[in-house]
PyMOL Python script that loads the backbone (N, CA, C, O; Angstrom):
from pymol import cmd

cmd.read_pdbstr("""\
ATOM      1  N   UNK A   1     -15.153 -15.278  -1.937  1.00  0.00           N
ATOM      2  CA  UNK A   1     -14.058 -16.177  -2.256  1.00  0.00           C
ATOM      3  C   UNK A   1     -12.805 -15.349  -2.503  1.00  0.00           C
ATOM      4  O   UNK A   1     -12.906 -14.375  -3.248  1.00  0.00           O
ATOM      5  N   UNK A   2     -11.800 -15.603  -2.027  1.00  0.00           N
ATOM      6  CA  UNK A   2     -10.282 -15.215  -2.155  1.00  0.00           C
ATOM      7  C   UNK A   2      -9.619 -15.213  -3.436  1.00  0.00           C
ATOM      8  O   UNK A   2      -9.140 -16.213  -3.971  1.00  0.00           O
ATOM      9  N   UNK A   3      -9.613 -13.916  -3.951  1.00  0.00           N
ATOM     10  CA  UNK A   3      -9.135 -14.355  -5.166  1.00  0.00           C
ATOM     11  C   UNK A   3      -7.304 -14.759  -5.922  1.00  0.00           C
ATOM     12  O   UNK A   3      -6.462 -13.891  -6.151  1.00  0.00           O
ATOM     13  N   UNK A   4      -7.178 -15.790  -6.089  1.00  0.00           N
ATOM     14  CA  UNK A   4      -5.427 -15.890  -6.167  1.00  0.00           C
ATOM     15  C   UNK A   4      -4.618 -15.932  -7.242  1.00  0.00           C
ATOM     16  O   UNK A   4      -4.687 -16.797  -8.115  1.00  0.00           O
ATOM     17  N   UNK A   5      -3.588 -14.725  -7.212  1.00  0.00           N
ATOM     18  CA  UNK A   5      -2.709 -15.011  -7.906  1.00  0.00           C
ATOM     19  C   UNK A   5      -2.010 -16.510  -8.473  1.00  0.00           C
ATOM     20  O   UNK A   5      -1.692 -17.516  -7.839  1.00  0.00           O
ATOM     21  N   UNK A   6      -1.939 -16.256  -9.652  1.00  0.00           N
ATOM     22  CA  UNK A   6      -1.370 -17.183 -10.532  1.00  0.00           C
ATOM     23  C   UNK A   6      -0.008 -17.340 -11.590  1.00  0.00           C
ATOM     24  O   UNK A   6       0.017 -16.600 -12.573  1.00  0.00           O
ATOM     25  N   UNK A   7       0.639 -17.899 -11.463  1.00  0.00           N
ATOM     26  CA  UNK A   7       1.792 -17.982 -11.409  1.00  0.00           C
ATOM     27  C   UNK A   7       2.006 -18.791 -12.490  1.00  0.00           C
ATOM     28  O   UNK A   7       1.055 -18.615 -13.251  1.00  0.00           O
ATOM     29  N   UNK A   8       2.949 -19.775 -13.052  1.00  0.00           N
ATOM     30  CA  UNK A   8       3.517 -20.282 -14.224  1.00  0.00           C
ATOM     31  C   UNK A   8       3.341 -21.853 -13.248  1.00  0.00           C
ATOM     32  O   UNK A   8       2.624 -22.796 -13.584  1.00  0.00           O
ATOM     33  N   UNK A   9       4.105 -21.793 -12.146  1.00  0.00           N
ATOM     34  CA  UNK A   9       4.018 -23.182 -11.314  1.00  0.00           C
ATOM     35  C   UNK A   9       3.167 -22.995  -9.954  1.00  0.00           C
ATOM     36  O   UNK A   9       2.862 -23.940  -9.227  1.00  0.00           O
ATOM     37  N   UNK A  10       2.883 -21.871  -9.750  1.00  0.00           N
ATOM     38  CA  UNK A  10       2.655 -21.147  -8.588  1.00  0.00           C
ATOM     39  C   UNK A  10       0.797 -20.648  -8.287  1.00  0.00           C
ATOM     40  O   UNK A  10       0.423 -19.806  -9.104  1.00  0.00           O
ATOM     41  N   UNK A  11      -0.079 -20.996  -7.455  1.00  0.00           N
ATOM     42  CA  UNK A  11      -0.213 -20.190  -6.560  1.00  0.00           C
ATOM     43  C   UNK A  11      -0.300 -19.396  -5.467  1.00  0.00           C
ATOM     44  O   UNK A  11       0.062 -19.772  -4.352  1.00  0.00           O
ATOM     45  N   UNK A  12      -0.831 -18.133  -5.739  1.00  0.00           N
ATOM     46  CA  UNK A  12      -0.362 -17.691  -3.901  1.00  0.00           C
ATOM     47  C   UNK A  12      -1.480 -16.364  -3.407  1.00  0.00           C
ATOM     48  O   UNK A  12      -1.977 -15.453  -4.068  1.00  0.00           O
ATOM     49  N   UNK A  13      -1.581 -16.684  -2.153  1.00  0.00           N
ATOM     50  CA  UNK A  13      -2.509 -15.168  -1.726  1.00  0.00           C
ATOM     51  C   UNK A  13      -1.503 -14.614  -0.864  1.00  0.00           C
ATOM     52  O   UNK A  13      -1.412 -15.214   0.207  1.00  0.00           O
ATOM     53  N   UNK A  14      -0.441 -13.297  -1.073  1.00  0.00           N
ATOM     54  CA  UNK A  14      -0.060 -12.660  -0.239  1.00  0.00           C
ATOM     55  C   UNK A  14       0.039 -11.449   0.191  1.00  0.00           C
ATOM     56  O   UNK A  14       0.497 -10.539  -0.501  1.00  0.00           O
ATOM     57  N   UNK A  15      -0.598 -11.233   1.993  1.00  0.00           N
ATOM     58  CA  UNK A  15      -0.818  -9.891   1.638  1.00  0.00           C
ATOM     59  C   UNK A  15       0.354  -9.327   2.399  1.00  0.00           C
ATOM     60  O   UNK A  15       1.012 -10.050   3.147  1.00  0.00           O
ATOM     61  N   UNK A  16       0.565  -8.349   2.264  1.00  0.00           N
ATOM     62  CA  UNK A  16       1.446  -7.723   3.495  1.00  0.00           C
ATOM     63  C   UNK A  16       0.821  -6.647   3.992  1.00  0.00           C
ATOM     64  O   UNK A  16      -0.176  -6.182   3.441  1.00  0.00           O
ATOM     65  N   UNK A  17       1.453  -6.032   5.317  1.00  0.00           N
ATOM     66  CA  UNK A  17       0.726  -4.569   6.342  1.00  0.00           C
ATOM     67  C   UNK A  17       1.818  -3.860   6.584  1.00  0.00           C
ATOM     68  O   UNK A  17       2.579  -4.009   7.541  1.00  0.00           O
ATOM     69  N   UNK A  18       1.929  -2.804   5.405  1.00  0.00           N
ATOM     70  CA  UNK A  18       3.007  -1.460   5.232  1.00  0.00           C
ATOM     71  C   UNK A  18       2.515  -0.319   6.749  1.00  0.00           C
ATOM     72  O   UNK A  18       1.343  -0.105   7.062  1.00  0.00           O
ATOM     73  N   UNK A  19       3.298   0.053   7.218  1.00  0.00           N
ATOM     74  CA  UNK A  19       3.334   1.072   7.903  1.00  0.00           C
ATOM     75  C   UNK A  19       4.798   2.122   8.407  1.00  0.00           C
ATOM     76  O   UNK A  19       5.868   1.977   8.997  1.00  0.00           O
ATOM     77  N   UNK A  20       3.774   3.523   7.534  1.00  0.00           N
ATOM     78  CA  UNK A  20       4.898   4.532   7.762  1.00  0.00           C
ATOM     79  C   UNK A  20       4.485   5.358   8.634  1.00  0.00           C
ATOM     80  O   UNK A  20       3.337   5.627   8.988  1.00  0.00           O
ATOM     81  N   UNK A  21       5.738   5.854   9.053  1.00  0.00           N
ATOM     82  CA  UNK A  21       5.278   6.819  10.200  1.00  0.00           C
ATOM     83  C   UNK A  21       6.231   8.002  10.270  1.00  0.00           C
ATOM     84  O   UNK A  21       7.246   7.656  10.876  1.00  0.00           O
ATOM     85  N   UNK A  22       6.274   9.106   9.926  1.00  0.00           N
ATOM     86  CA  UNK A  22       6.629  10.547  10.182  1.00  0.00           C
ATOM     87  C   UNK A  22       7.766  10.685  11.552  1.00  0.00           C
ATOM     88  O   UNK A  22       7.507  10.449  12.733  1.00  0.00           O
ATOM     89  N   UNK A  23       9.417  11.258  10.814  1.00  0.00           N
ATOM     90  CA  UNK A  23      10.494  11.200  11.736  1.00  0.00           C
ATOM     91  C   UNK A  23       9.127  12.069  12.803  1.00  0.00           C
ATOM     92  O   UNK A  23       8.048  12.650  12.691  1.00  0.00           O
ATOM     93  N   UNK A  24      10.172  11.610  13.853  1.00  0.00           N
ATOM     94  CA  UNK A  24       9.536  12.183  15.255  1.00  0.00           C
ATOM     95  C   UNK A  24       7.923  12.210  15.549  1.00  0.00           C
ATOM     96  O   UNK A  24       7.418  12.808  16.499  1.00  0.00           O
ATOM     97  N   UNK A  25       7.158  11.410  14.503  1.00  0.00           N
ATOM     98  CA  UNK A  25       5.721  11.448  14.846  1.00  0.00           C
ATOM     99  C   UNK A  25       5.031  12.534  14.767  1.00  0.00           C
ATOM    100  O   UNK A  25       3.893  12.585  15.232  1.00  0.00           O
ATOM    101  N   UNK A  26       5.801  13.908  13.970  1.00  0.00           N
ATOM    102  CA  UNK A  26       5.193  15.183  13.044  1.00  0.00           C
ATOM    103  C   UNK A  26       3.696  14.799  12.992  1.00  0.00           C
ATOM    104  O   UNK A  26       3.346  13.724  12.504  1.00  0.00           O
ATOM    105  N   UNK A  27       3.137  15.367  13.316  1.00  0.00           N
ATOM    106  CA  UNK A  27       1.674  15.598  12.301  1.00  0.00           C
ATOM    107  C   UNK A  27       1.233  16.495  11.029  1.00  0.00           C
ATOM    108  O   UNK A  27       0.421  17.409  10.887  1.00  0.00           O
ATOM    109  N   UNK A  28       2.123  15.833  10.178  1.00  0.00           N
ATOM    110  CA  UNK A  28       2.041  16.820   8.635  1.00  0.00           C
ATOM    111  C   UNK A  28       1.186  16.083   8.247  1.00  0.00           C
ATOM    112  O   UNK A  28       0.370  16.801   7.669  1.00  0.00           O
ATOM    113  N   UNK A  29       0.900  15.170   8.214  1.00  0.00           N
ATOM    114  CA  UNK A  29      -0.091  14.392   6.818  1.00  0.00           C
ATOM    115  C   UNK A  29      -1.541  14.521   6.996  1.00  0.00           C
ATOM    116  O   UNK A  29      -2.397  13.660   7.201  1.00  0.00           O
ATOM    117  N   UNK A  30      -1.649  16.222   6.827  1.00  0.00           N
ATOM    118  CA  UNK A  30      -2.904  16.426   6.793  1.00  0.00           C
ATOM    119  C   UNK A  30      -3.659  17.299   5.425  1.00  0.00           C
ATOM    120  O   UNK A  30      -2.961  17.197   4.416  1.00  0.00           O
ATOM    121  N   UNK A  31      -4.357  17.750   5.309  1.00  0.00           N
ATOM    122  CA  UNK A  31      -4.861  18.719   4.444  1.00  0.00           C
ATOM    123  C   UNK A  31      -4.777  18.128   2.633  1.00  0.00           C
ATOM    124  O   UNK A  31      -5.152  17.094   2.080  1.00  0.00           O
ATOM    125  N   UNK A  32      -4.071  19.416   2.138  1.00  0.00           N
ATOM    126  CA  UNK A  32      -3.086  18.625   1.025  1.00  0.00           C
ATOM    127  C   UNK A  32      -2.453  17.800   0.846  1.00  0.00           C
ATOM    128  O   UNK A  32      -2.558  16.953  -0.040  1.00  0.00           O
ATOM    129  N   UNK A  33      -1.471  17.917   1.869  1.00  0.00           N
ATOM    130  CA  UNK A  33      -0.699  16.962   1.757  1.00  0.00           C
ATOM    131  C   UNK A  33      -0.845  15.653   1.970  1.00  0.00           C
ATOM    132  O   UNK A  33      -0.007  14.889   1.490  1.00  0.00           O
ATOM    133  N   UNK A  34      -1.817  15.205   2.645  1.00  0.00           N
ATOM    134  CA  UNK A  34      -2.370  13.859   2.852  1.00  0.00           C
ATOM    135  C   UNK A  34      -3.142  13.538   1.473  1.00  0.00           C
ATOM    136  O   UNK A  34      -3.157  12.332   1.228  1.00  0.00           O
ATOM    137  N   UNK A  35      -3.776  14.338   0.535  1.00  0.00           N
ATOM    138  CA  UNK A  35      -4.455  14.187  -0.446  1.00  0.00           C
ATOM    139  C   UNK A  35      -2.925  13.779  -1.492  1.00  0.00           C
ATOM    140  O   UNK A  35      -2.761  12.648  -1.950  1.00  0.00           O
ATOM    141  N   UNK A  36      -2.238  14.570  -1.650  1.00  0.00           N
ATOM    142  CA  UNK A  36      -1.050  14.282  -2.440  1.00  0.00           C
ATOM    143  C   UNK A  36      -0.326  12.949  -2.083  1.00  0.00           C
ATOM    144  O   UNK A  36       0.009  12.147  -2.954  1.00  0.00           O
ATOM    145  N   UNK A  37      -0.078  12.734  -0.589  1.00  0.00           N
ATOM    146  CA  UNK A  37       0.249  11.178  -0.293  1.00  0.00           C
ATOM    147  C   UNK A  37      -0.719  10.298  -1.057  1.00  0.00           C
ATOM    148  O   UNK A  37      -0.267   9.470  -1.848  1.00  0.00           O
ATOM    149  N   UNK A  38      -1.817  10.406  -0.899  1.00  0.00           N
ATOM    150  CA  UNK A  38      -2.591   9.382  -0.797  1.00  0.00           C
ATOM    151  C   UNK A  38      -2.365   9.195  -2.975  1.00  0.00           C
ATOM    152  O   UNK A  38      -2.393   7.995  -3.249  1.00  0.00           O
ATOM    153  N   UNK A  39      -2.256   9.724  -3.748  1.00  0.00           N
ATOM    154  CA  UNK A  39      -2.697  10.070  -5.085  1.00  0.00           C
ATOM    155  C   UNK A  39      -1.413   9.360  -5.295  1.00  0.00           C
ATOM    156  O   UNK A  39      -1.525   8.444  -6.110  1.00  0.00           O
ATOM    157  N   UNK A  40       0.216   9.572  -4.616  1.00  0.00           N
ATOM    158  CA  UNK A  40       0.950   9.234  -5.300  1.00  0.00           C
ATOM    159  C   UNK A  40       1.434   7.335  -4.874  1.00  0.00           C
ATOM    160  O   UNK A  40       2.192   6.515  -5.393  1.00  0.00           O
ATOM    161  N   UNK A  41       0.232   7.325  -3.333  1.00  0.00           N
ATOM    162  CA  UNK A  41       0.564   5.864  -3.277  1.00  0.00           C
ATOM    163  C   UNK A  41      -0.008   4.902  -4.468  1.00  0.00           C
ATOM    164  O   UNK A  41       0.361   3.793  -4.853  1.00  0.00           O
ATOM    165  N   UNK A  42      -1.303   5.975  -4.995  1.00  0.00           N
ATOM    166  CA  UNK A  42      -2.142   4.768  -5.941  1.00  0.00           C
ATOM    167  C   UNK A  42      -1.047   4.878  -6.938  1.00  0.00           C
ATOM    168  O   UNK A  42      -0.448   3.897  -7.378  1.00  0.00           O
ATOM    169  N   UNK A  43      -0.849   5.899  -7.220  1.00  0.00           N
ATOM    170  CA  UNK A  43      -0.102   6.154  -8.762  1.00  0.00           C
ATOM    171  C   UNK A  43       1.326   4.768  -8.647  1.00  0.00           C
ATOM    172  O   UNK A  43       1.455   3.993  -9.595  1.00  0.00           O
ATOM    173  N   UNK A  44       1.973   4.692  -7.781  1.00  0.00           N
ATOM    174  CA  UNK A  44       2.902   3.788  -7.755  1.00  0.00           C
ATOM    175  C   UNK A  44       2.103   2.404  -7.456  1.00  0.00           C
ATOM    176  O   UNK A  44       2.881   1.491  -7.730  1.00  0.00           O
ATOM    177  N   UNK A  45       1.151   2.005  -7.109  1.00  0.00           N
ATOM    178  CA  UNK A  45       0.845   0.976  -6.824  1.00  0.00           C
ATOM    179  C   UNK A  45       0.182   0.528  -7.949  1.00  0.00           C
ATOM    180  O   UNK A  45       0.051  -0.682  -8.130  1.00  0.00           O
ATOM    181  N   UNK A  46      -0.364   1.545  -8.930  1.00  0.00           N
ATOM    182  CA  UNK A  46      -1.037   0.714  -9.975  1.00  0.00           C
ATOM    183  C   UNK A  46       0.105   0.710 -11.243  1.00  0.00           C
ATOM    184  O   UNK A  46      -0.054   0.196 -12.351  1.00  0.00           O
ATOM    185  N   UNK A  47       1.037   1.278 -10.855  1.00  0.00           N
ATOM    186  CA  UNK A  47       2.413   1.443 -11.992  1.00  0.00           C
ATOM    187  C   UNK A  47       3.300  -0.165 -11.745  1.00  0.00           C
ATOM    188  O   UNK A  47       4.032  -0.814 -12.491  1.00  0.00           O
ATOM    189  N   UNK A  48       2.845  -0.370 -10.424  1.00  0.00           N
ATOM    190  CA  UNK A  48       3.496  -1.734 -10.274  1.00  0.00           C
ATOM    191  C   UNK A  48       3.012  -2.782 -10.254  1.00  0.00           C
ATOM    192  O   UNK A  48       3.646  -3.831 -10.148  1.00  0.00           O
ATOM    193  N   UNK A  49       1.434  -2.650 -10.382  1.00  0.00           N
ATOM    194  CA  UNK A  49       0.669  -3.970 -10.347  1.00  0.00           C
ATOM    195  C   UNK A  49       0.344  -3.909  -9.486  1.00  0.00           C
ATOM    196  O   UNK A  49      -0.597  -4.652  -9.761  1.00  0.00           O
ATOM    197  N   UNK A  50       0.153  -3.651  -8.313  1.00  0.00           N
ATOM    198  CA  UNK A  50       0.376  -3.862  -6.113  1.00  0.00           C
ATOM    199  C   UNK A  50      -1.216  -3.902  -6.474  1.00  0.00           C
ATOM    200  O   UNK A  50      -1.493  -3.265  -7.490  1.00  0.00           O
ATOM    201  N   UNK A  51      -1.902  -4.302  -6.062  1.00  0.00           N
ATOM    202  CA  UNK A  51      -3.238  -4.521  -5.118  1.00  0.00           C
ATOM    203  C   UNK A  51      -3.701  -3.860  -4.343  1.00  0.00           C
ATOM    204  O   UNK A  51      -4.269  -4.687  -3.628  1.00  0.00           O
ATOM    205  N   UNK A  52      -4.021  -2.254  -3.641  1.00  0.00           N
ATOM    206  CA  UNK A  52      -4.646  -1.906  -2.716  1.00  0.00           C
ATOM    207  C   UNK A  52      -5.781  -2.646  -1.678  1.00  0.00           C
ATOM    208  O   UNK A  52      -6.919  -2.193  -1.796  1.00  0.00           O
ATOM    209  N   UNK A  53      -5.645  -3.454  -0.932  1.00  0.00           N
ATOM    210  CA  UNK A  53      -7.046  -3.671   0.058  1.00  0.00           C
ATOM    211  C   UNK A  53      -7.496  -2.855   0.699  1.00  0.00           C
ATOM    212  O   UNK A  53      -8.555  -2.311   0.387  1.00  0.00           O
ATOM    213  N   UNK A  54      -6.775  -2.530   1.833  1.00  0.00           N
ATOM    214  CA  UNK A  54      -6.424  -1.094   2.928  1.00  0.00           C
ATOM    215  C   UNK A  54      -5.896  -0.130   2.957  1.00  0.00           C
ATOM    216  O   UNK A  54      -4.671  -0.025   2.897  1.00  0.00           O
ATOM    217  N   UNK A  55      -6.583   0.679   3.044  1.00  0.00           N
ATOM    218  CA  UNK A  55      -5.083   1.913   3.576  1.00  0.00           C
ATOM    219  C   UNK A  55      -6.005   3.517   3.941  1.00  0.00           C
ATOM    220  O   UNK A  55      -7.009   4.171   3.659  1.00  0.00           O
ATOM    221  N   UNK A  56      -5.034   3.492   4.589  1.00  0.00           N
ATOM    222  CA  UNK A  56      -5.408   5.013   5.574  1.00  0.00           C
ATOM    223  C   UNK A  56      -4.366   5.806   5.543  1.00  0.00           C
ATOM    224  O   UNK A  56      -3.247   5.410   5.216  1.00  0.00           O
ATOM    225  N   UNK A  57      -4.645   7.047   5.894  1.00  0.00           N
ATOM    226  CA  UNK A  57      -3.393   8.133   6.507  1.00  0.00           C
ATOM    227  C   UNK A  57      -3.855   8.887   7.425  1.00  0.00           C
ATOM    228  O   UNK A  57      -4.728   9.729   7.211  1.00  0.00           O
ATOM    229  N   UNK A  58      -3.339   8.679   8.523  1.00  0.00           N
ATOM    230  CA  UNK A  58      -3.737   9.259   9.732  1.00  0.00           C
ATOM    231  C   UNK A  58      -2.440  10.924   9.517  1.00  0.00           C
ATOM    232  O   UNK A  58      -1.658  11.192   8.605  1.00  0.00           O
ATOM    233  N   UNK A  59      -2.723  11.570  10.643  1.00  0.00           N
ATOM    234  CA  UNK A  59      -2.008  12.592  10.655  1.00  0.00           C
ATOM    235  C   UNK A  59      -0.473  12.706  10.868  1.00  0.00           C
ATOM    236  O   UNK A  59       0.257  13.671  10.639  1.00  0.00           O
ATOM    237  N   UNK A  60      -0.112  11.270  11.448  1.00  0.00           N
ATOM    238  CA  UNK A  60       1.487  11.313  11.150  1.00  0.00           C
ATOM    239  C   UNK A  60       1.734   9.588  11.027  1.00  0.00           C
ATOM    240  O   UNK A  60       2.566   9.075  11.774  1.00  0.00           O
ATOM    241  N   UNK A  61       1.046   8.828  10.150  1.00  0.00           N
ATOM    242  CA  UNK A  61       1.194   7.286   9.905  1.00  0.00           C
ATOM    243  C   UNK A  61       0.375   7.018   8.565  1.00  0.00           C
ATOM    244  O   UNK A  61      -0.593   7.716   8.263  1.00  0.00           O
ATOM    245  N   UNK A  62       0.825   5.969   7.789  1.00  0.00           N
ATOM    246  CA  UNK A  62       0.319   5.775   6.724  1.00  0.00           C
ATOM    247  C   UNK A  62       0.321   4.429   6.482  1.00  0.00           C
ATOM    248  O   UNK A  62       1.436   3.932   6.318  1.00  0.00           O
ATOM    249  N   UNK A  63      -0.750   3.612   6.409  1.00  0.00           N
ATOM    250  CA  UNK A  63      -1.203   2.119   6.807  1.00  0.00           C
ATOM    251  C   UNK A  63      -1.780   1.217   5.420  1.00  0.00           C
ATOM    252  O   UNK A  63      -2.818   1.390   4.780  1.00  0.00           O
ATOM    253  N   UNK A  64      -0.978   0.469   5.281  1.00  0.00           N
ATOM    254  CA  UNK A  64      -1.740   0.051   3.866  1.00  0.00           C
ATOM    255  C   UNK A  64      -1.741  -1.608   3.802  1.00  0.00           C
ATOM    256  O   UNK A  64      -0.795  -2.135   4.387  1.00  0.00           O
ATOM    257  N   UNK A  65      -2.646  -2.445   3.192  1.00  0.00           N
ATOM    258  CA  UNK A  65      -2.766  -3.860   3.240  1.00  0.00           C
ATOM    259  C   UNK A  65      -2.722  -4.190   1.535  1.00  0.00           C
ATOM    260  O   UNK A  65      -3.587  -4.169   0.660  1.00  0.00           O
ATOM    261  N   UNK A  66      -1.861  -4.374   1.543  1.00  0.00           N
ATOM    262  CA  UNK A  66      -1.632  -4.833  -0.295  1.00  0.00           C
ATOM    263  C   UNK A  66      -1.281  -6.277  -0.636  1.00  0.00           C
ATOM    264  O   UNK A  66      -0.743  -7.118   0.085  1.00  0.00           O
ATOM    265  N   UNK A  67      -1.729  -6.384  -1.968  1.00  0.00           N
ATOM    266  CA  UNK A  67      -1.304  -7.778  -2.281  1.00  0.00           C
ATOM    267  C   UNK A  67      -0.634  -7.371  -3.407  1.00  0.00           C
ATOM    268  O   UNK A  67      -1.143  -6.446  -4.039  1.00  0.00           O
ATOM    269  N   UNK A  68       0.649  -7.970  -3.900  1.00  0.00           N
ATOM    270  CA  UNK A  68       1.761  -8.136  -5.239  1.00  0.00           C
ATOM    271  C   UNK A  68       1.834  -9.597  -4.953  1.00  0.00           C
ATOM    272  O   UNK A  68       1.436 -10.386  -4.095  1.00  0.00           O
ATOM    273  N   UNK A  69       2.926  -9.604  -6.706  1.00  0.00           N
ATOM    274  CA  UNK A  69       3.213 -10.805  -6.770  1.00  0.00           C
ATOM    275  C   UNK A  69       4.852 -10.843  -5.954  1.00  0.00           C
ATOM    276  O   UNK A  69       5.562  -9.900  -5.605  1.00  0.00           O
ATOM    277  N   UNK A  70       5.088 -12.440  -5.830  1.00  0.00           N
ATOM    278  CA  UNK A  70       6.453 -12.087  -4.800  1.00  0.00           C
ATOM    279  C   UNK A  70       7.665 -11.521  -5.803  1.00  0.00           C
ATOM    280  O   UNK A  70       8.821 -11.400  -5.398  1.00  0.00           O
ATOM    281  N   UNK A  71       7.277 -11.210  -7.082  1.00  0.00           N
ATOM    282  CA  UNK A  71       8.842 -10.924  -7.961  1.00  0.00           C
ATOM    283  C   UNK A  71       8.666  -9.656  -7.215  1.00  0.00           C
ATOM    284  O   UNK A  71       9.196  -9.798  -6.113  1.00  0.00           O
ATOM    285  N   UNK A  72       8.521  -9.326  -7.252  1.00  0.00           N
ATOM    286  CA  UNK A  72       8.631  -7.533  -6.930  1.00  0.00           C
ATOM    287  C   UNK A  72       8.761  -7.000  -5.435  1.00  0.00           C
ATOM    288  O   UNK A  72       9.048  -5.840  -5.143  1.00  0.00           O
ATOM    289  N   UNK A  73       8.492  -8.082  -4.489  1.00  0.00           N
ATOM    290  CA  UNK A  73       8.335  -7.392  -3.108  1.00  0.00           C
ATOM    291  C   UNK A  73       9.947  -7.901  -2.642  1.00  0.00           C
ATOM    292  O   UNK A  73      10.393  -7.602  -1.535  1.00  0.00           O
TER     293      UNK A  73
END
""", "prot")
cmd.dss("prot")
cmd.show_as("cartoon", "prot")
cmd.util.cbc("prot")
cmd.orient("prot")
């Protein structure tokens, strides 16, 4: 079952599909540094409430399926 945000008048399930991608399609986001991406997406996402469903980091793209509430997006 879907679980939904709740609101004062409101509910809602929304997700959105973030995707970043590296000027010129670089392949840096590997090793460390993909470990350090990945640490500081949670760190902001649980600082804001955001929802993680998905997410990956490929070697030059970074893919994520989150749910927030709409104040913030």
């Amino acid at each position: 079952m879907t679980e939904y945000l709740h609101g004062v008048h409101t509910v809602q399930d929304i997700k959105y599909h973030i995707v970043w991608i590296t000027k010129y399609r670089y392949k840096i986001l590997v090793g460390r540094i993909a470990k350090r991406a990945r640490e500081l997406l949670i760190q902001g996402c649980k600082a804001r409430k955001v929802t993680i469903i998905e997410g990956s980091i490929g070697k030059d793209h970074v893919h994520m399926l989150i749910a927030a509430p709409t104040n913030i997006i």
